[in-house]
C-alpha positions in Angstrom: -23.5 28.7 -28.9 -20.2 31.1 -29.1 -18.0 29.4 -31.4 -14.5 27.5 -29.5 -12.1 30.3 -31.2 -13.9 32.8 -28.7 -12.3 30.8 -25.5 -8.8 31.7 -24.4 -6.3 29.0 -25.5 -5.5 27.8 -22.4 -8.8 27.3 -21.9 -9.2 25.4 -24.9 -6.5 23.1 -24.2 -8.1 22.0 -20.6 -10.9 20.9 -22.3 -9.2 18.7 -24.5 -6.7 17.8 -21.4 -10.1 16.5 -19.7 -12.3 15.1 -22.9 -12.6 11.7 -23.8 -11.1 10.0 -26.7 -13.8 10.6 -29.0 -14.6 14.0 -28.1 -10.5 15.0 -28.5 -11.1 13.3 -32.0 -13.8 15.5 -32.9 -11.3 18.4 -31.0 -8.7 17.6 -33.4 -10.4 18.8 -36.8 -11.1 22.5 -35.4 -7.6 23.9 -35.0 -4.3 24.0 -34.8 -4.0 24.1 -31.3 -6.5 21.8 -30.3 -4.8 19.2 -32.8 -1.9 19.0 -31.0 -3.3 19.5 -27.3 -6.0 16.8 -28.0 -2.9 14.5 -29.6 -2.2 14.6 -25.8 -4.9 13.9 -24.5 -5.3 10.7 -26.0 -1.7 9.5 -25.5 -2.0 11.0 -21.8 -4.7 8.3 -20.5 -4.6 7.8 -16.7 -2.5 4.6 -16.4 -0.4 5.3 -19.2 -1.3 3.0 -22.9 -1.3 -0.5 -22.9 -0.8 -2.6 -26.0 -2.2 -6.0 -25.6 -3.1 -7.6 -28.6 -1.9 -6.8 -32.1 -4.9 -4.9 -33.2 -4.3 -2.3 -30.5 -0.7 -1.8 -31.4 -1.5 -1.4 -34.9 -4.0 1.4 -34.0 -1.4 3.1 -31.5 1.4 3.1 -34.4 -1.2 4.3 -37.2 -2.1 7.3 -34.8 1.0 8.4 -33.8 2.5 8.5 -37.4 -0.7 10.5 -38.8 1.6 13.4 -37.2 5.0 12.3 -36.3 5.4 15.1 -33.3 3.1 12.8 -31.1 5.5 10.3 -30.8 7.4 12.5 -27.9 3.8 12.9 -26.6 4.1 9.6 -25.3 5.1 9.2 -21.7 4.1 6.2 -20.1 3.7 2.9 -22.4 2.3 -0.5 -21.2 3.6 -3.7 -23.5 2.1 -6.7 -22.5 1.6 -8.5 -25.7 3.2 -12.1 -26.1 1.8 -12.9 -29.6 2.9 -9.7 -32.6 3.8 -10.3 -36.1 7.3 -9.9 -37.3 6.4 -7.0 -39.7 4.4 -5.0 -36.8 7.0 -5.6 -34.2 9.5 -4.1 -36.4 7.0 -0.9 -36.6 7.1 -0.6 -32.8 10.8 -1.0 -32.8 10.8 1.9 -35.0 8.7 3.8 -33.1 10.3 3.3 -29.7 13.3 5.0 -31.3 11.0 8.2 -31.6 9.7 8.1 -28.2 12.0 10.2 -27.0 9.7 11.8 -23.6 9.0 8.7 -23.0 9.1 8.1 -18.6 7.5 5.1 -17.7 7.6 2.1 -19.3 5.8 -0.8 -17.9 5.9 -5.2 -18.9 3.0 -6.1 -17.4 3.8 -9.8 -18.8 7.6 -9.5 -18.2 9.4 -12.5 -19.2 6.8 -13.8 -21.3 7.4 -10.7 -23.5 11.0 -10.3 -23.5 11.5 -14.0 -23.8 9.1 -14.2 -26.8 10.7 -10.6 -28.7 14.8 -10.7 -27.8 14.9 -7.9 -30.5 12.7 -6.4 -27.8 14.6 -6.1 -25.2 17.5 -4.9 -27.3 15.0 -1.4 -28.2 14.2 -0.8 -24.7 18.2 -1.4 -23.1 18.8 2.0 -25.6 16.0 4.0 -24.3 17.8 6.7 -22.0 14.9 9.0 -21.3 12.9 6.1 -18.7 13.2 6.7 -15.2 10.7 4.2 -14.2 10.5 0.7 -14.9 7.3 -1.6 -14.0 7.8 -5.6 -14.6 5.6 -8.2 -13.2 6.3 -11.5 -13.7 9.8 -11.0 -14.0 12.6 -13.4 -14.3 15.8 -14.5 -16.1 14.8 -12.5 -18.6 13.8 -9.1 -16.9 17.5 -9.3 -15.4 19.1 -9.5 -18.5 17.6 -6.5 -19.7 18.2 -4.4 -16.6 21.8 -5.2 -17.2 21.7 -4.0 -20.1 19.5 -0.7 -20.0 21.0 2.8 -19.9 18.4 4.8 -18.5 19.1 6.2 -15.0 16.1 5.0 -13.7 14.7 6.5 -10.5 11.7 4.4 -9.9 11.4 0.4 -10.1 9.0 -2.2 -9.5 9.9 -5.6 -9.9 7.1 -8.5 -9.3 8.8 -11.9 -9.3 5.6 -13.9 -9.4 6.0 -16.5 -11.7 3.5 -17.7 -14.3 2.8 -21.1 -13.2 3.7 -23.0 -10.1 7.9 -23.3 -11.4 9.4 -20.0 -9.7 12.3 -18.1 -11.2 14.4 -19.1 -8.1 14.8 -22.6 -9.2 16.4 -21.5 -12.5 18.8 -19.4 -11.1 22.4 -20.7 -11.6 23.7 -22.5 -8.3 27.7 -22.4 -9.8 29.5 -20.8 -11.5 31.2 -17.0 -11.4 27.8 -16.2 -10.8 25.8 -16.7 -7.4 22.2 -16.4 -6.4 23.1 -13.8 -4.0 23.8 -11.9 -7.4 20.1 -11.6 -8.0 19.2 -9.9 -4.7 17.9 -6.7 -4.9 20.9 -4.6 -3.6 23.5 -6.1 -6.0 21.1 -6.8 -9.1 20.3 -2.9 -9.0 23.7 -1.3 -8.4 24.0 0.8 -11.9 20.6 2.8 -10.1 22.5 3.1 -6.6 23.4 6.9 -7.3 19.5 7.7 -8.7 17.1 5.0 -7.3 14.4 6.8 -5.6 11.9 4.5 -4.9 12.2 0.5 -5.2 9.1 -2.0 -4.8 10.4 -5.9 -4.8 7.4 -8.1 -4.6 7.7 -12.5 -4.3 11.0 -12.0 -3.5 12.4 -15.2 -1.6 16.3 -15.0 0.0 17.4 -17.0 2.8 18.6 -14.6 5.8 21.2 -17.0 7.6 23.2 -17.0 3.9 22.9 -13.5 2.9 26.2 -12.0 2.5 26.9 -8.2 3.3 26.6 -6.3 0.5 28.6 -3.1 0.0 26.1 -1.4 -2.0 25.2 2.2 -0.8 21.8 4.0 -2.3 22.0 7.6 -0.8 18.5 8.7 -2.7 16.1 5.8 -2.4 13.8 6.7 0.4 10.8 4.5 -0.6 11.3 0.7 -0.3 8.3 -1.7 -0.5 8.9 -5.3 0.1 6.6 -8.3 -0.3 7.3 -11.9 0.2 10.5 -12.0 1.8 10.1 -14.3 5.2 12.4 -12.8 7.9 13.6 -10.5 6.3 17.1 -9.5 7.9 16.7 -5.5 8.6 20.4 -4.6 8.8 21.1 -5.1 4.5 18.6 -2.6 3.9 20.0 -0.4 6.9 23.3 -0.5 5.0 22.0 -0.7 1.5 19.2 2.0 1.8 20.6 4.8 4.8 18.3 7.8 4.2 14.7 5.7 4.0 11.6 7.4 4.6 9.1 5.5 3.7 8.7 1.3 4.3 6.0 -1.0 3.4 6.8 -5.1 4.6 4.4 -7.6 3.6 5.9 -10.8 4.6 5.4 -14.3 3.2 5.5 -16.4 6.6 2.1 -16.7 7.6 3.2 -19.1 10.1 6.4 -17.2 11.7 4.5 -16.2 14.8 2.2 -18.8 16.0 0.5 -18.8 19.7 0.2 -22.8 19.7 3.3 -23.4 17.9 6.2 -23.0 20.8 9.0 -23.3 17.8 7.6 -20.6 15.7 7.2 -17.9 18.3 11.3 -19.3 20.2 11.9 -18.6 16.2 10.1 -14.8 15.7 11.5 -13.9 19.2 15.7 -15.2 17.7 14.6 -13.4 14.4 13.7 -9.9 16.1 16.4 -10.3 19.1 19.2 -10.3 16.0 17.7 -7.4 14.0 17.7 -5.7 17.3 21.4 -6.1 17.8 22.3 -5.5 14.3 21.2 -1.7 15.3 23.2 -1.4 18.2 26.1 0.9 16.9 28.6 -0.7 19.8 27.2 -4.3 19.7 29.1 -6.3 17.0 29.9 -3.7 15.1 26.0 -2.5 14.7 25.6 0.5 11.8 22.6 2.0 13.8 19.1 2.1 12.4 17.3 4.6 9.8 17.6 8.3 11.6 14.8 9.3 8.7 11.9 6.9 9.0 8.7 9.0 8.3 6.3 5.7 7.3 5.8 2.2 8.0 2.7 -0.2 6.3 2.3 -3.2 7.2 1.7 -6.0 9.1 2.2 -6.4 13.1 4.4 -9.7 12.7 6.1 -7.9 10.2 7.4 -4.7 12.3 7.6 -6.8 15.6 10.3 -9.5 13.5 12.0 -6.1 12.2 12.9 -5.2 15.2 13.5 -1.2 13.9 14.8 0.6 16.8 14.4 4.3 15.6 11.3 6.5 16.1 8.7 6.2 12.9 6.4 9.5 12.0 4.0 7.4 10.8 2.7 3.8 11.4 0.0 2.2 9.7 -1.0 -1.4 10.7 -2.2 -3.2 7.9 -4.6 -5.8 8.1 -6.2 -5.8 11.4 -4.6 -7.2 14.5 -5.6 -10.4 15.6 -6.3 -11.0 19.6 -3.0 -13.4 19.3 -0.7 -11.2 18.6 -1.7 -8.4 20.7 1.1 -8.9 22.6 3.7 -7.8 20.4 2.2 -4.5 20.1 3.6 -2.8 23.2 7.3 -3.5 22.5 6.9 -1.9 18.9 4.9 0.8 20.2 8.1 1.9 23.0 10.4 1.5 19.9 8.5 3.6 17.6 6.6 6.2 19.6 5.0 7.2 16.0 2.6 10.7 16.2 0.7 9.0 13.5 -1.1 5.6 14.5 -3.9 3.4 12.1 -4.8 0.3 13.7 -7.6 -1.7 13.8 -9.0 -5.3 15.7 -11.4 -6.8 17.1 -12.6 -6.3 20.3 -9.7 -7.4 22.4 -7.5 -4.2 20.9 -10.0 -2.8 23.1 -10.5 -4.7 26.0 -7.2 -6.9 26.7 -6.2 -6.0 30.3 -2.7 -6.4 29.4 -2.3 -5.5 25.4 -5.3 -3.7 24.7 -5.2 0.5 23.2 -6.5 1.9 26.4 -3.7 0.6 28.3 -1.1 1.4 25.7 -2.3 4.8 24.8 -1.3 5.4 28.5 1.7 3.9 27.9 5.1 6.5 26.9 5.3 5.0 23.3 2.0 6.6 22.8 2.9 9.9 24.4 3.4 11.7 21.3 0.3 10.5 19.5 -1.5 13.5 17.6 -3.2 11.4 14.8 -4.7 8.0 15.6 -7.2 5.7 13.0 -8.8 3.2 15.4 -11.4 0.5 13.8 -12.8 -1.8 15.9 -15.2 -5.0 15.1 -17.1 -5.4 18.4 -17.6 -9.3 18.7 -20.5 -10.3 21.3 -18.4 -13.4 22.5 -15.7 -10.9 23.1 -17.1 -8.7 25.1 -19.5 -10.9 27.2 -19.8 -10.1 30.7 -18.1 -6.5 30.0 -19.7 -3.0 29.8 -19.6 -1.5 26.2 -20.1 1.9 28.0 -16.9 1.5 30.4 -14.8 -0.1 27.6 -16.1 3.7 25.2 -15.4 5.3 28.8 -11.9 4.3 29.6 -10.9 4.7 26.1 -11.9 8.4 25.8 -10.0 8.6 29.5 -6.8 7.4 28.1 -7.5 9.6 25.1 -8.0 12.8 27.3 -3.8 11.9 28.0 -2.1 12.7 24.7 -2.0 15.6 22.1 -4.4 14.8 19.6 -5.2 16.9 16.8 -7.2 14.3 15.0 -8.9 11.5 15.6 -10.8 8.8 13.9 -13.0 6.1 15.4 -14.7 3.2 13.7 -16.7 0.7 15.4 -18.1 -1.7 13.5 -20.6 -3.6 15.7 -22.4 -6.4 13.0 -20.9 -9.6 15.0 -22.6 -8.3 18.1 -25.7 -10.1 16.5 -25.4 -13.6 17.4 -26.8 -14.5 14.2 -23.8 -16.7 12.0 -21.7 -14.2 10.1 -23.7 -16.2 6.3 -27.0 -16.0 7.9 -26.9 -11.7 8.4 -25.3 -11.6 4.7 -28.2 -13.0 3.5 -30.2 -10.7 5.9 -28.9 -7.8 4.7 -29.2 -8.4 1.0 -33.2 -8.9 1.6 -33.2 -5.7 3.5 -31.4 -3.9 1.0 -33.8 -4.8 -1.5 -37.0 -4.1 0.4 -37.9 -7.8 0.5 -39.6 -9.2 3.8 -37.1 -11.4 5.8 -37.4 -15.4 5.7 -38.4 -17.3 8.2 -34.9 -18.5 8.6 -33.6 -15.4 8.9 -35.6 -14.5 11.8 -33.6 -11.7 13.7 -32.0 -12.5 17.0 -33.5 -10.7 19.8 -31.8 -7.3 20.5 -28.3 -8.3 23.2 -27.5 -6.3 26.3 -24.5 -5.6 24.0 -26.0 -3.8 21.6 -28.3 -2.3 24.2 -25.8 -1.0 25.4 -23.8 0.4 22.7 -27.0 2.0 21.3 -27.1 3.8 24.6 -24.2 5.8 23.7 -24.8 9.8 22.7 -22.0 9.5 20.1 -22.4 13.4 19.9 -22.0 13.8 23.3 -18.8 11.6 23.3 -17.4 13.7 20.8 -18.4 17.0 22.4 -16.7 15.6 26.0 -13.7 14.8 23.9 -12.8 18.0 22.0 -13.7 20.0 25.6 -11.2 17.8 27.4 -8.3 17.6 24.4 -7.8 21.4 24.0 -4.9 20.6 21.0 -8.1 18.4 19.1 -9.5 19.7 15.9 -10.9 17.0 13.6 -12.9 13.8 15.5 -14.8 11.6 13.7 -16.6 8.6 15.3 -18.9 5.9 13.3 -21.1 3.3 14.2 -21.9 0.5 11.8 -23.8 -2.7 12.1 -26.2 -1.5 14.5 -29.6 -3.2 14.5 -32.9 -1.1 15.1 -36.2 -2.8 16.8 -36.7 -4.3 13.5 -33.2 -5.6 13.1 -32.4 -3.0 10.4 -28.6 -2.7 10.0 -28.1 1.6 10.8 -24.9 3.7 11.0 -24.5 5.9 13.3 -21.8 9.2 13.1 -20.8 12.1 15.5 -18.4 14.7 14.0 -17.2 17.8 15.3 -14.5 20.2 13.6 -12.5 22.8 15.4 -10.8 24.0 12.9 -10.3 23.6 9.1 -10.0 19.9 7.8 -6.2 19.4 6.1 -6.2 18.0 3.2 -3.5 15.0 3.4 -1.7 13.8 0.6 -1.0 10.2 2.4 -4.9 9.3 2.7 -4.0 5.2 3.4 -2.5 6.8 7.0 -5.3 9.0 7.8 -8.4 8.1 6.1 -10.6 4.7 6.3 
């Protein structure tokens, strides 16, 4: 075997880039240059190093002092710990201080930590180099310290969830000079206002009808992902965040649109109605609405109680769309007209006379669709009485309208056995391992449904498609959950490419 001075150094370097930790170890003791590209190896691990428990901090510290050049080899650290003896704390201190590459820094136990090592806290606020900042479980605590840090950080994630059932919020001080307002997002980051870039706030709670207006003005941040805020009011982060790109909601109020509950939809319907108006330049003073919105994730509640008024690039619906609330979709839809749709339901998205895709995609706010991700669980009570064929039929119709250029169907068709949902699991597990069914689990007998469906020439679907969309190059279209004579689970797929796949570096949006 040629000896490893015989490669070229760079590479040399790649295989110690892409070896393990015991292989760079052995790496190390050849060379020079492997020595110090192996050094980086280790301290490059994907997810950055995480120091838990005392041994693992002792090891980290004894490693990077065996040559003191790796300590600016370290760019993304982890602390977690909550229990870490005086004398080995102090070690760490010391070796923060020589971390000077150091990018990311992540508190995975957040207040616990800080709380626990104040002297902590004190190492990090000095630690210009970070430009991202990852705390979950953060608190009191984790606010004190971004007052106090002087990094110009670009990147922050803050996760509010509390340890135990006694949240943050109730700690916060209710008089004073200071307000709970104070903690909000927009005011709590304002030394970041001229760098932030990205910003993810998750178990965040404010009350809308109190909020004040807050004059603070981020010109960069153009990713904002928000979890657990109920209602949230769309006009503060309008103001706060102008030039957004990208938005991910996840709201925290399960209940906030509710078919049988007459006082939750009056209340979603109030909730939208003002975050319409508040975007309404001559209404009230209205600042407009983002005029760079490239991406929205998440839910349909969520966008329909938003009420966002400008176009969006990209919309992902995230988790499927249940048959209640199909009837918010067409009023987002004529807002957004996105080119990009992922959305997925049961069968109603389907077939719903009034809210269903077909009759949407016709629809002007679908008129510029060239990407859409459609999944759809076929349900047998859903569809009884109905063709499968006309329902695939009317859908490739309405799809024959718009400029595709890719197109993705999934149909997952498992609850068209009227076997109960527990009773197929167990099904499937004994046909996955070759064992004979149980009596119990004696299949269903074949319905017209899936009769039906198992009609379908998915290849010739596809093949009618692409001839009728002249502007379509990539269709892919599975079926899942089909049952055989012997009530064998299959999947079936039909793909056709026109032209060279992309490669897309936002797979959530266009990928399953």
């Amino acid at each position: 075997m040629p000896s490893t001075s015989q490669l070229n150094h760079d590479v040399l370097c790649a295989i110690a880039y892409a070896a393990d930790r015991r292989t760079c170890a052995s790496l190390m003791l050849t060379c020079k240059s492997l020595k110090h590209a192996a050094a980086k190896s280790v301290l490059h691990p994907l997810g950055g190093n995480y120091l838990w428990k005392q041994i693992e901090v002792t090891k980290f510290l004894r490693f990077l002092r065996a040559d003191h050049s790796r300590f600016s080899y370290v760019r993304e650290l982890h602390i977690g710990f909550t229990r870490l003896p005086s004398e080995v704390l102090e070690q760490l201190l010391e070796g923060l201080s020589q971390m000077t590459q150091l990018v990311t820094l992540g508190l995975p136990n957040g207040d616990a930590t800080l709380e626990e090592f104040p002297t902590l806290v004190d190492a990090l606020s000095k630690m210009t180099m970070i430009r991202r900042l990852e705390v979950r479980f953060a608190g009191l605590a984790t606010c004190r310290l971004l007052w106090n840090m002087q990094a110009r950080l670009t990147s922050i994630l803050l996760d509010w969830l509390p340890h135990g059932n006694d949240s943050y919020h109730h700690h916060l001080p209710s008089s004073g000079s200071t307000h709970w307002a104070d903690y909000h997002p927009v005011p709590l980051l304002s030394k970041w206002s001229a760098t932030l870039e990205e910003l993810t706030c998750q178990s965040w709670i404010t009350s809308p009808t109190e909020l004040p207006t807050f004059t603070q003005t981020y010109p960069k941040l153009r990713r904002l992902f928000i979890e657990s805020e109920a209602n949230p009011r769309v006009a503060t982060y309008i103001r706060a965040y102008p030039n957004l790109a990208q938005l991910n909601v996840l709201s925290d109020d399960k209940d906030v649109y509710h078919h049988t509950n007459a006082h939750a939809v009056q209340k979603a319907h109030e909730c939208r109605a003002v975050n319409v108006r508040s975007q309404e330049v001559a209404a009230g003073g209205g600042r407009g609405t983002w005029p760079h919105l490239e991406a929205f994730t998440g839910t349909l509640i969520d966008l329909y109680l938003l009420g966002i008024t400008c176009r969006i690039l990209r919309v992902h619906l995230d988790p499927s769309v249940e048959a209640q609330l199909l009837q918010l979709l067409p009023p987002v839809l004529a807002y957004a007209q996105p080119q990009h749709l992922k959305i997925g339901g049961d069968s109603m998205l389907l077939v719903h006379p009034s809210y269903g895709i077909t009759k949407l995609l016709r629809e002007p706010g679908a008129a510029r669709l060239e990407s859409l991700m459609l999944g759809l669980d076929f349900s047998f009570q859903d569809l009884e009485g109905l063709s499968i064929v006309s329902a695939l039929n009317d859908l490739a119709d309405a799809l024959k309208l718009l400029p595709l250029r890719r197109l993705r169907l999934y149909i997952d068709c498992t609850q068209l056995d009227p076997t109960p949902s527990h009773l197929i699991g167990e099904r499937i597990f004994a046909q996955c391992y070759g064992d004979p069914t149980p009596p119990h689990l004696a299949p269903a007998p074949i319905t017209d449904q899936e009769k039906s469906l198992r009609s379908v020439d998915l290849d010739a679907y596809v093949r009618d498609l692409v001839s009728a969309i002249p502007s379509l190059e990539d269709v892919i279209v599975v079926v899942t959950g089909e049952r055989d004579d012997e009530s064998v689970y299959r999947r079936r797929v039909a793909e056709l490419v026109r032209g060279r796949k992309a490669v897309y570096a936002d797979r959530e949006m266009y990928e399953w």
